[in-house]
N, C-alpha and C positions, 0 to 999 in steps of 0.2 A: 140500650146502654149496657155496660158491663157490669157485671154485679161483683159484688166482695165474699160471694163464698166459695167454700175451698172446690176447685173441681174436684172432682169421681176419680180420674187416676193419680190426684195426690192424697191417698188417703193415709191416716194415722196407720201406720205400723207397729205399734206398743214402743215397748223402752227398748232400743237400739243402742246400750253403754254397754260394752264388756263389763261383767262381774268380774270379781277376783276369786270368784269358786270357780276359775276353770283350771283344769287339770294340767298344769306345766309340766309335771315330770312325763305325763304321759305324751302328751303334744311332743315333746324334743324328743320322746322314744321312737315316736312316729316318723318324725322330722327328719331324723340320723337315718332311719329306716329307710325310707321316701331318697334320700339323697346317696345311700348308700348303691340303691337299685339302678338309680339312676347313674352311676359312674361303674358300676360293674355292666350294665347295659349297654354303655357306650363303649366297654373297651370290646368288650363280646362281638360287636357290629363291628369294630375296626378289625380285631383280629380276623372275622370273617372275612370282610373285603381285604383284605390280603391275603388271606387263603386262597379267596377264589382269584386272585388277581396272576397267583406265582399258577397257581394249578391250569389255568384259560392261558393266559399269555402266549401268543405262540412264541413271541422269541424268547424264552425261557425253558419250553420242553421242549422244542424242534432243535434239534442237531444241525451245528452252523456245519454249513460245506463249501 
């Protein structure tokens, strides 16, 4: 039969509640950080693939004749 105790991979974890001593100003410094890199990132990568898109292209450097 089955028993009522707790299995072995559900074990107690400790207290799992956010405090409210955690560091919010610092978190959104990181935050704006994190999301800053991230949009300066992606314009980096766009700009690149256009870069390489005008510079490769042949109908853009080949002379129409």
């Amino acid at each position: 039969m089955a028993s009522n105790s707790t299995p072995a991979h559900a074990a107690d974890h400790g207290d799992t509640t956010i405090s409210s001593a955690m560091d919010y100003a610092a978190h959104e410094a990181m935050y704006r950080r994190f999301t800053g890199l991230v949009k300066w990132g992606i314009i980096g990568a766009v700009v690149l693939v256009l870069f390489l898109f005008v510079a490769i292209h042949p109908m853009l450097t080949a002379p129409a004749s």
